[in-house]
Structures are given as C-alpha cells and as structure tokens.
C-alpha positions as a Markdown table, in Angstrom:
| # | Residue | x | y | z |
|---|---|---|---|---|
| 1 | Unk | -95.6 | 138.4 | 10.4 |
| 2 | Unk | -98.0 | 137.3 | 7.6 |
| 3 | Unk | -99.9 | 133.8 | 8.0 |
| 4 | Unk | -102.0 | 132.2 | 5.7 |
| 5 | Unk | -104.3 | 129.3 | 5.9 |
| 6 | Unk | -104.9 | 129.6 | 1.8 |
| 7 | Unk | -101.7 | 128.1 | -0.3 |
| 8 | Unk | -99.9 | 130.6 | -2.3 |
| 9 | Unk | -99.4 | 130.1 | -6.0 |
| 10 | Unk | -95.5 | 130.8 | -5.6 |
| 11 | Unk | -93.0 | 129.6 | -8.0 |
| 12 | Unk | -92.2 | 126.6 | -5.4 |
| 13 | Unk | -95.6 | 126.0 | -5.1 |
| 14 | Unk | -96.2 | 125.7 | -9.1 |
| 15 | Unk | -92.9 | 123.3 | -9.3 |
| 16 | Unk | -94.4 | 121.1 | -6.6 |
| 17 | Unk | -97.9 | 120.9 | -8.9 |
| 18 | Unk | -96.1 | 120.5 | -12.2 |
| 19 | Unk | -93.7 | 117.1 | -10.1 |
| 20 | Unk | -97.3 | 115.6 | -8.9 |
| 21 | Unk | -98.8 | 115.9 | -12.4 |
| 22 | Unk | -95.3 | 114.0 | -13.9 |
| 23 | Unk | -95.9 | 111.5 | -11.2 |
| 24 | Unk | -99.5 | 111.3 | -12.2 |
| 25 | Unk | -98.5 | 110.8 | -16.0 |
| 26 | Unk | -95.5 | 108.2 | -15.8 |
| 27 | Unk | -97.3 | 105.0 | -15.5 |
| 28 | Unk | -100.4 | 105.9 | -17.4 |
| 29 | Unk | -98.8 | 104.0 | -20.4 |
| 30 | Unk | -98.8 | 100.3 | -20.0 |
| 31 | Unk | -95.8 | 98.0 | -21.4 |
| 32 | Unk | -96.0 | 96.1 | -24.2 |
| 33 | Unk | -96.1 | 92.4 | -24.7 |
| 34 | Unk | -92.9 | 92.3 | -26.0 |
| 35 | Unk | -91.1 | 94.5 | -23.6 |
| 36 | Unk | -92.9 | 92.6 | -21.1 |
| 37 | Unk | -91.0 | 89.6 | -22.4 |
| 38 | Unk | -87.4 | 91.6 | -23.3 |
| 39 | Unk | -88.0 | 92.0 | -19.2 |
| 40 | Unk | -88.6 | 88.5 | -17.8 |
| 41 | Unk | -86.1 | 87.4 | -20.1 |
| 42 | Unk | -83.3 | 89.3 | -18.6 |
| 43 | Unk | -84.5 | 88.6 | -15.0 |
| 44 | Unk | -84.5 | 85.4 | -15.9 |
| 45 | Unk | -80.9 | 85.2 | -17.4 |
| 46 | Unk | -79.9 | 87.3 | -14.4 |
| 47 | Unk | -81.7 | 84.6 | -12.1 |
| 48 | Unk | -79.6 | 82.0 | -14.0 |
| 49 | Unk | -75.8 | 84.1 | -13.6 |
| 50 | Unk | -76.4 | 84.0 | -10.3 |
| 51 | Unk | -76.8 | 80.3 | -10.0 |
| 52 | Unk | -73.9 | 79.6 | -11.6 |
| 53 | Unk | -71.9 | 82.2 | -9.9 |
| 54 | Unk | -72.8 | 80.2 | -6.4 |
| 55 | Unk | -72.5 | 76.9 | -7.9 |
| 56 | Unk | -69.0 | 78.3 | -8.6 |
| 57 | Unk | -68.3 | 79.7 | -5.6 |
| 58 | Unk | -70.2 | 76.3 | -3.9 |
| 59 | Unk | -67.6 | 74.5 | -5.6 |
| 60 | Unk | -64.4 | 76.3 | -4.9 |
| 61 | Unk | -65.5 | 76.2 | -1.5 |
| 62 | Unk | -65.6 | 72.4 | -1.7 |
| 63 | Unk | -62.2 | 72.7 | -3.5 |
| 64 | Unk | -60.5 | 74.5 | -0.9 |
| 65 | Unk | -62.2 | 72.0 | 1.9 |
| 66 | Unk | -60.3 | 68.8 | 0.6 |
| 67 | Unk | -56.7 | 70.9 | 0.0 |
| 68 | Unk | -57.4 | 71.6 | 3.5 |
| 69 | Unk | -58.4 | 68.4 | 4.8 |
| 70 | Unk | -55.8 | 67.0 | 2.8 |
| 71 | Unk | -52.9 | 68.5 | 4.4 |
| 72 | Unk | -54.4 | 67.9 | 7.6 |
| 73 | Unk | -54.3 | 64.4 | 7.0 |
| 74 | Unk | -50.7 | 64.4 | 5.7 |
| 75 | Unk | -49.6 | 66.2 | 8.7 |
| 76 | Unk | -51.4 | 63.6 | 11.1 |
| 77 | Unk | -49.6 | 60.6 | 9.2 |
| 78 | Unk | -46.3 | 62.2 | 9.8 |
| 79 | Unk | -46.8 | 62.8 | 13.3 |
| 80 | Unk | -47.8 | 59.7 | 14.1 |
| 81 | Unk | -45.2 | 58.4 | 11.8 |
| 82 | Unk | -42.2 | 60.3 | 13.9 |
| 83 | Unk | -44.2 | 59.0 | 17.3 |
| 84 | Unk | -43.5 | 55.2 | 16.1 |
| 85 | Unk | -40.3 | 55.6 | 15.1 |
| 86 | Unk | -39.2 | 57.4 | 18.2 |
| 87 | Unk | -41.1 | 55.0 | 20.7 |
C-alpha cells in the first residue's frame, strides 16, 4: 500500500489545476456599459411579461368568480321561486 502526504502531479490532478485556473480567468473581464444595459433591459421586459401575465390570470380569475356567482344566484331564485309556488 503506498500513501503520500505530497500531491501527485497525475493527469487528474493537472485537469483539476487547469478547471481552477478557468474559474480564476472567467470573471476577470468586466461587462460593458452597454451590455450592462442590453441586461437590465431584458430583466426588465421580463419583469413587465410577468405582470401582465398575472394581471391576466388576476382577471380570468375574477371572470370565472362572477359566472360562478352568477349561476349560483340563478339557481337560488329558482328555488325559492318553485318554494312559493308550491306553498
């Protein structure tokens, strides 16, 4: 059995050194101005589909809340329609 307390240059070794140096490099370059706008302006747009989307959806639900309250009402008015011409 061979143990070491040095680390090995082995080829998984060397991969792991060459991913840390990549990490290292990525975000030495900063963004630009303008892709710093390009940016905000799609989060923003984004920000702004997904308002309307829920004020959509708000408004379906709202939609769907009167049909429902609707019907209820009409089947109220017939029962107590039927009730006082039985009675």
């Amino acid at each position: 059995m061979h143990t070491s307390t040095a680390l090995e240059q082995t080829g998984e070794w060397t991969r792991v050194q060459r991913l840390i140096a990549l990490a290292r490099t990525a975000y030495d370059e900063e963004i630009t101005p303008e892709r710093r706008e390009q940016m905000r302006q799609r989060v923003l747009a984004k920000l702004d589909q997904m308002a309307q989307e829920r004020e959509r959806r708000h408004n379906r639900r709202r939609a769907a809340a009167r049909v429902f309250l609707a019907g209820v009402a009409a089947l109220l008015l017939a029962g107590i329609a039927l009730k006082l011409r039985s009675a």
